[in-house]
Each structure stands twice: as structure tokens, then as C-alpha cells.
DSSP file (Angstrom, degrees, kcal/mol; ACC not computed):
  #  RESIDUE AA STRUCTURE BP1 BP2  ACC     N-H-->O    O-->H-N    N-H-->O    O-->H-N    TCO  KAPPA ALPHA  PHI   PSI    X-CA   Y-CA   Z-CA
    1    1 A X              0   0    0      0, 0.0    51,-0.0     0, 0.0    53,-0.0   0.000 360.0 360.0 360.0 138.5   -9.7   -3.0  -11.5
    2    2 A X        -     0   0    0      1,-0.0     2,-0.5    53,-0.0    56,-0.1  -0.114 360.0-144.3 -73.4-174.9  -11.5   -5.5   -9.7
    3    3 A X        -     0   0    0     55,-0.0     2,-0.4     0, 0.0    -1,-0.0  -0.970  13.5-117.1-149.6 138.7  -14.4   -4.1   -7.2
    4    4 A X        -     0   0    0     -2,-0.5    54,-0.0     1,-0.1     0, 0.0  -0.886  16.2-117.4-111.7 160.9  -15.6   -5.4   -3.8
    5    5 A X     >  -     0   0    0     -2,-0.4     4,-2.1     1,-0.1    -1,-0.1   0.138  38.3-111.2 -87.9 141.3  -18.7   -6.7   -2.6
    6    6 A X  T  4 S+     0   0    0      2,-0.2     4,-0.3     1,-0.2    -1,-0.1   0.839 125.7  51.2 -62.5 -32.5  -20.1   -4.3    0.2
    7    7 A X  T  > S+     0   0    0      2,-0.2     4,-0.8     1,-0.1     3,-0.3   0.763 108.1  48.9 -77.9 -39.9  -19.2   -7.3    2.6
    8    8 A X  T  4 S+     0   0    0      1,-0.2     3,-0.4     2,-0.1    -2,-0.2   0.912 111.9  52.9 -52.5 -34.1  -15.7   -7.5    1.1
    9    9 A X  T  < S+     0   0    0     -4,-2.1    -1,-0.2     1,-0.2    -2,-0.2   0.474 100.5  54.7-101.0  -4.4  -15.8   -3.8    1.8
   10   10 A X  T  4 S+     0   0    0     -3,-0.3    -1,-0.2    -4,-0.3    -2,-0.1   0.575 106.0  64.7 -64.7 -40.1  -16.9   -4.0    5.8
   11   11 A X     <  +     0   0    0     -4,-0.8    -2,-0.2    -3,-0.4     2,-0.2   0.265  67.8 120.4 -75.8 -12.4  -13.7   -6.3    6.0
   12   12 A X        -     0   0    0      1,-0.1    50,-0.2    -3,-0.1    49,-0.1  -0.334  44.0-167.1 -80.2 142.3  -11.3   -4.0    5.3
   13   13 A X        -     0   0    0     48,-2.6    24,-0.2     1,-0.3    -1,-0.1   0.289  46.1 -98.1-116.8  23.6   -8.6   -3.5    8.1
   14   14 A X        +     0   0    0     47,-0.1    -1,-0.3     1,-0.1     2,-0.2  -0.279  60.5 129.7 106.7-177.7   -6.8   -0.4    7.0
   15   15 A X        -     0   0    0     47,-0.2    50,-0.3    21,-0.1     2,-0.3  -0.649  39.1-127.6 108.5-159.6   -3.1    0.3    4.8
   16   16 A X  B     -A   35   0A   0     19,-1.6    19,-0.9    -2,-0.2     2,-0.3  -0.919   9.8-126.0-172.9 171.2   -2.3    2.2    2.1
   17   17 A X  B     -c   66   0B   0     48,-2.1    50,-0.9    -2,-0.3     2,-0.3  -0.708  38.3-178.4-126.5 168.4   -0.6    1.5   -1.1
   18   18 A X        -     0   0    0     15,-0.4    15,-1.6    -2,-0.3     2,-0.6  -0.840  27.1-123.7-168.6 150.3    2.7    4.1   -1.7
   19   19 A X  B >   -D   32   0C   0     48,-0.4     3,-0.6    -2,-0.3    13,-0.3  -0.778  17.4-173.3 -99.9  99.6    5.1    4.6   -4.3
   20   20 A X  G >   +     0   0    0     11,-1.8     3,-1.5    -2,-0.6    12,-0.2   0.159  38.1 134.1 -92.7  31.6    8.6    4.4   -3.2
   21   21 A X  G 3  S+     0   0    0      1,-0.3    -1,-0.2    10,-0.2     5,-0.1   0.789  76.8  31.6 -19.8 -66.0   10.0    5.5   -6.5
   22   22 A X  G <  S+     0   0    0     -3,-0.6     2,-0.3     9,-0.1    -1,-0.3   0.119  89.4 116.0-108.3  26.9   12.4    7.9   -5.2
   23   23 A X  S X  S-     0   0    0     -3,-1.5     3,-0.6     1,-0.1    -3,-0.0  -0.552  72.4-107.1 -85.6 151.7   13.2    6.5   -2.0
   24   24 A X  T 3  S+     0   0    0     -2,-0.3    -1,-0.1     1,-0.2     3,-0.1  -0.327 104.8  15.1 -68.0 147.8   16.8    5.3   -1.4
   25   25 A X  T 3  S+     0   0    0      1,-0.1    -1,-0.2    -3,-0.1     2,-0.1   0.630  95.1 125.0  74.7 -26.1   17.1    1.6   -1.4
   26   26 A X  S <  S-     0   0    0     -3,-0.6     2,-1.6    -6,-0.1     5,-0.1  -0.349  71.3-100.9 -75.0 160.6   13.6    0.9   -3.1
   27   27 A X    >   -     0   0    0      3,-0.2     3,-0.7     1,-0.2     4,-0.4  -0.530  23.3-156.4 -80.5  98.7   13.4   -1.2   -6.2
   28   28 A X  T 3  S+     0   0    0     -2,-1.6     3,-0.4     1,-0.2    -1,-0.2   0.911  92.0  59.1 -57.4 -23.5   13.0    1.1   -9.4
   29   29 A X  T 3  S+     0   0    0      1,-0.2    -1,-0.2    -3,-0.1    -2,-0.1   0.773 125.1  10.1 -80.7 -22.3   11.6   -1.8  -11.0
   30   30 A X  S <  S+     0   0    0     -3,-0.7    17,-0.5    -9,-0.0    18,-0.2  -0.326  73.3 164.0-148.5  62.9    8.7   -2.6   -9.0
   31   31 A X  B     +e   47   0D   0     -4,-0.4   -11,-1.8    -3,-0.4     2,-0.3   0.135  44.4 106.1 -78.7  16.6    8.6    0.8   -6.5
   32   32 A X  B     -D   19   0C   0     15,-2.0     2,-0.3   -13,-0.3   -13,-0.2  -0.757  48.4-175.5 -80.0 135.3    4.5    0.0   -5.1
   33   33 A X        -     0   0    0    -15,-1.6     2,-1.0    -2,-0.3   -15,-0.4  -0.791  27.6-127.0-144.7 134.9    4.2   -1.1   -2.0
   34   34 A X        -     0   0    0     -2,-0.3     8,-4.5    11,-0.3     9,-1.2  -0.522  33.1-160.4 -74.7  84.4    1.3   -2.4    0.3
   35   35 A X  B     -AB  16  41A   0     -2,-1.0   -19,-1.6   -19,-0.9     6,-0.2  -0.678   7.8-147.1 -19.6  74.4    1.3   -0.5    3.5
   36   36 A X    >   -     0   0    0      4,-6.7     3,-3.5    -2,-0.4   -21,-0.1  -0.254  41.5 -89.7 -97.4-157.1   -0.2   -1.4    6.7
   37   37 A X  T 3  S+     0   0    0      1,-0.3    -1,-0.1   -24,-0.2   -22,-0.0   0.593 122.7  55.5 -63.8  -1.3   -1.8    1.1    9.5
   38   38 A X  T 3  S-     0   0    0      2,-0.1    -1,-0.3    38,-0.1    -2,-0.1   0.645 118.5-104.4 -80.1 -32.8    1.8    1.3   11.1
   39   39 A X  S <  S+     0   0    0     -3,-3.5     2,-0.3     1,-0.3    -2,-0.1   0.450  78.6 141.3 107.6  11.8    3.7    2.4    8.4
   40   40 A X        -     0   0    0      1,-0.1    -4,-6.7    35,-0.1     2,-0.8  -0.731  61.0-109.3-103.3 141.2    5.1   -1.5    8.1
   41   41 A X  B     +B   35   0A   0     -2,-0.3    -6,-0.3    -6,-0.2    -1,-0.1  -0.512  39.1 176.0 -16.7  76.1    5.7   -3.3    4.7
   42   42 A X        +     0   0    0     -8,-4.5     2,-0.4    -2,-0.8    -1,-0.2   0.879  63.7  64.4-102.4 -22.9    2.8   -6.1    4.5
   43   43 A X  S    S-     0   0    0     -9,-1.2     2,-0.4     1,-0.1    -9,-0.1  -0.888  76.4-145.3-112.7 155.1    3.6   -7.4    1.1
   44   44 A X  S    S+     0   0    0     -2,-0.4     2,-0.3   -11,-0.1    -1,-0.1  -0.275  79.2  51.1-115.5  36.4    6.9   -9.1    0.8
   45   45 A X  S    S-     0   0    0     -2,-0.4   -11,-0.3     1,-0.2    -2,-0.1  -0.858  82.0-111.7-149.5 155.3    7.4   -7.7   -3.0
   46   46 A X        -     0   0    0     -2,-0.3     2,-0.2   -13,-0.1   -15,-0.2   0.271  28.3-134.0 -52.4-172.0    7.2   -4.5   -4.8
   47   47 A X  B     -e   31   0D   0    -17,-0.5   -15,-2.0   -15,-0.2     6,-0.1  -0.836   7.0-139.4-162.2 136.0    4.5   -4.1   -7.3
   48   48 A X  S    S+     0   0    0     -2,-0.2     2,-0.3   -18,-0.2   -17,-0.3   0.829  84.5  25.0 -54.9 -38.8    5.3   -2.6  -10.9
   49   49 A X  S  > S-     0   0    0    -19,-0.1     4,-2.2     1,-0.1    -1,-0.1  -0.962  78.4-118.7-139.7 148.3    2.3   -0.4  -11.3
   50   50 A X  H  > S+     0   0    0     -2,-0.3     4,-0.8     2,-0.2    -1,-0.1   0.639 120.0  55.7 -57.5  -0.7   -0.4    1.5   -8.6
   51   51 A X  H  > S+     0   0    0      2,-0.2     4,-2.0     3,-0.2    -1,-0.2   0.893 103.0  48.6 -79.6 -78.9   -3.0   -0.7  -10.3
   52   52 A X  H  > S+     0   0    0      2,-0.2     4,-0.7     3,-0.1    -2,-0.2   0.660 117.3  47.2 -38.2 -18.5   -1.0   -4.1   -9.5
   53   53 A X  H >X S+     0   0    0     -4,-2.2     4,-1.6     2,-0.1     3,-0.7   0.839 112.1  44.4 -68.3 -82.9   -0.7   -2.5   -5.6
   54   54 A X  H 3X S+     0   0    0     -4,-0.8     4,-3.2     1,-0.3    -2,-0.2   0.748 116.7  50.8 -52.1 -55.5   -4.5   -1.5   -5.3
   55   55 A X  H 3< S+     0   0    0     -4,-2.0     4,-0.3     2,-0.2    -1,-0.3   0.828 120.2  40.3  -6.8 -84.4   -5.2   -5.6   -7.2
   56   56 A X  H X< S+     0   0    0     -3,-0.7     3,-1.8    -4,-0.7    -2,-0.2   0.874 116.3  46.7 -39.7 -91.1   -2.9   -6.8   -4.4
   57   57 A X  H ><>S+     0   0    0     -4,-1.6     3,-3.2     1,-0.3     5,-0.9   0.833 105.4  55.8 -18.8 -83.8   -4.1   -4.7   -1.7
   58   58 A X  G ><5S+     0   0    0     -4,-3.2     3,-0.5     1,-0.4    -1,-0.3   0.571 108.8  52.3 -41.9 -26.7   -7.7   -5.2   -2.1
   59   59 A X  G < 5S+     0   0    0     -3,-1.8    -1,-0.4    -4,-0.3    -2,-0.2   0.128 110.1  43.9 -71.0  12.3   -7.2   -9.1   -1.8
   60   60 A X  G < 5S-     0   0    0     -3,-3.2    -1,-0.2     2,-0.3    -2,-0.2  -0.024 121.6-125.8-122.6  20.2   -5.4   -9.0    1.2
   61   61 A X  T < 5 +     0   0    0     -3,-0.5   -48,-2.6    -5,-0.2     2,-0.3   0.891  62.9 129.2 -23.8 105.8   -8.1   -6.5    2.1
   62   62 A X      < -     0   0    0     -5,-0.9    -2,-0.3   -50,-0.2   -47,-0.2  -0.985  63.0 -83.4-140.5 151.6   -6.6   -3.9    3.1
   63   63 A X        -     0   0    0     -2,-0.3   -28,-0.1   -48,-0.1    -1,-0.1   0.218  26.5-149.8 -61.1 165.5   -7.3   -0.4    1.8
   64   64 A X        +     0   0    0     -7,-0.1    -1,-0.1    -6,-0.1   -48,-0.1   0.227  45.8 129.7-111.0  29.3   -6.0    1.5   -1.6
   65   65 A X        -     0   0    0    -50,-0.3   -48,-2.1   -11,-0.1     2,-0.3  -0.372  60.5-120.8 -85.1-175.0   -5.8    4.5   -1.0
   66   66 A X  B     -c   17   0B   0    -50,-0.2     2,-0.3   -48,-0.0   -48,-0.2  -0.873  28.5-174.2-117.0 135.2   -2.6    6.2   -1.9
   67   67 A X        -     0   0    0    -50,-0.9   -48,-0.4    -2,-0.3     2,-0.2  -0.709  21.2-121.8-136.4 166.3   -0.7    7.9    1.0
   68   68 A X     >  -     0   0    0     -2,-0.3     4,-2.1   -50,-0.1     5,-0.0  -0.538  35.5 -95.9-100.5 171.1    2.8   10.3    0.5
   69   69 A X  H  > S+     0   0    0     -2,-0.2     4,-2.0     2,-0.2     5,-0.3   0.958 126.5  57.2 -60.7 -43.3    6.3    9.7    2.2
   70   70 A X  H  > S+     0   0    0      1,-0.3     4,-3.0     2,-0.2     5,-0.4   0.974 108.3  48.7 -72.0 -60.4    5.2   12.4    5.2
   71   71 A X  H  > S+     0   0    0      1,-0.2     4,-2.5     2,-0.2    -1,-0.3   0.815 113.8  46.4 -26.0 -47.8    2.1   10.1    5.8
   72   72 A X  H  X S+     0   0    0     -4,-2.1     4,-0.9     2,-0.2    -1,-0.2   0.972 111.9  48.8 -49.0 -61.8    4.6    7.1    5.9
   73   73 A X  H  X>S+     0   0    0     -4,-2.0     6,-1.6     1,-0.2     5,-1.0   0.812 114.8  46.3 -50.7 -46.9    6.9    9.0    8.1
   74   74 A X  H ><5S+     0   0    0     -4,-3.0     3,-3.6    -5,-0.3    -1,-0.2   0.981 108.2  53.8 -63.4 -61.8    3.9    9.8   10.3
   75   75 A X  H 3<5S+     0   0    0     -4,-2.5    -2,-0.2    -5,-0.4    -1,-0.2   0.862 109.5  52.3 -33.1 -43.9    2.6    6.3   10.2
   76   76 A X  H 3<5S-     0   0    0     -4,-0.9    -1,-0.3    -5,-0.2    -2,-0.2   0.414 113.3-115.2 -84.4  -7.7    6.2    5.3   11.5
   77   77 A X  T <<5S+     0   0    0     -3,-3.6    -3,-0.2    -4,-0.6    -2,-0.1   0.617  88.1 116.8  69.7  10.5    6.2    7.7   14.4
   78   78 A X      <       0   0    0     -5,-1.0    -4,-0.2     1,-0.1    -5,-0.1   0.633 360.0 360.0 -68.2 -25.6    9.3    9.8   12.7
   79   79 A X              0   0    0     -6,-1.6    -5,-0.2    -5,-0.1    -1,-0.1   0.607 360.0 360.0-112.0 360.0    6.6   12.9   12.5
């Protein structure tokens, strides 16, 4: 996994990576997705594995951490 720069890492403007494996409607083939601080979709694909999210993520910089569905749901104003 790549690593950022302490200046890379200053830059970062929040999101989350989540696995929407068992969600209705999600892609079983590529169930990652890049999260922002809203709860909104920011990349416009799936990702196969939470290592190809966290890649992804971290270039777009936005964070990797790994959040659950009630976190989504909070993020979304449903909780």
C-alpha cells in the first residue's frame, strides 16, 4: 500500500472507504466504495478489494479508514 508524505497527509479532506457487500443493489463484484464526509458516493466505480479502495482513496486524498453501514446511515442523516 502506497504511504503519504506528511504534506499529502495535511491535505486530506475527510471520507471513508465501506464495503457494501451485503447491501441490496451493490455490485458483488466490486462491493468497495469511496465515501465522502456526507455519506455520498465520490468514486463513480466499485473497487474489488479494501486495498484497491484505500489506493483509490488516498489519491483522491481522502481518508481510508473503514466505516460500517450504521456510520453510513448516520453520515446520510437516516440515524
Amino acid at each position: 500500500m502506497n504511504r503519504l508524505s506528511d504534506d499529502e497527509l495535511d491535505k486530506v479532506s475527510g471520507g471513508y472507504i465501506f464495503d457494501a457487500t451485503n447491501i441490496p443493489g451493490s455490485n458483488p463484484e466490486r462491493p468497495w466504495q469511496i465515501i465522502d464526509e456526507k455519506g455520498n458516493v465520490v468514486a463513480t466505480r466499485g473497487f474489488k478489494s479494501k486495498q484497491q479502495a484505500q489506493i483509490m482513496a488516498a489519491g483522491m486524498l481522502q481518508s481510508i479508514e473503514e466505516i460500517d453501514y450504521d456510520r453510513l446511515m448516520q453520515l446520510r442523516g437516516f440515524k
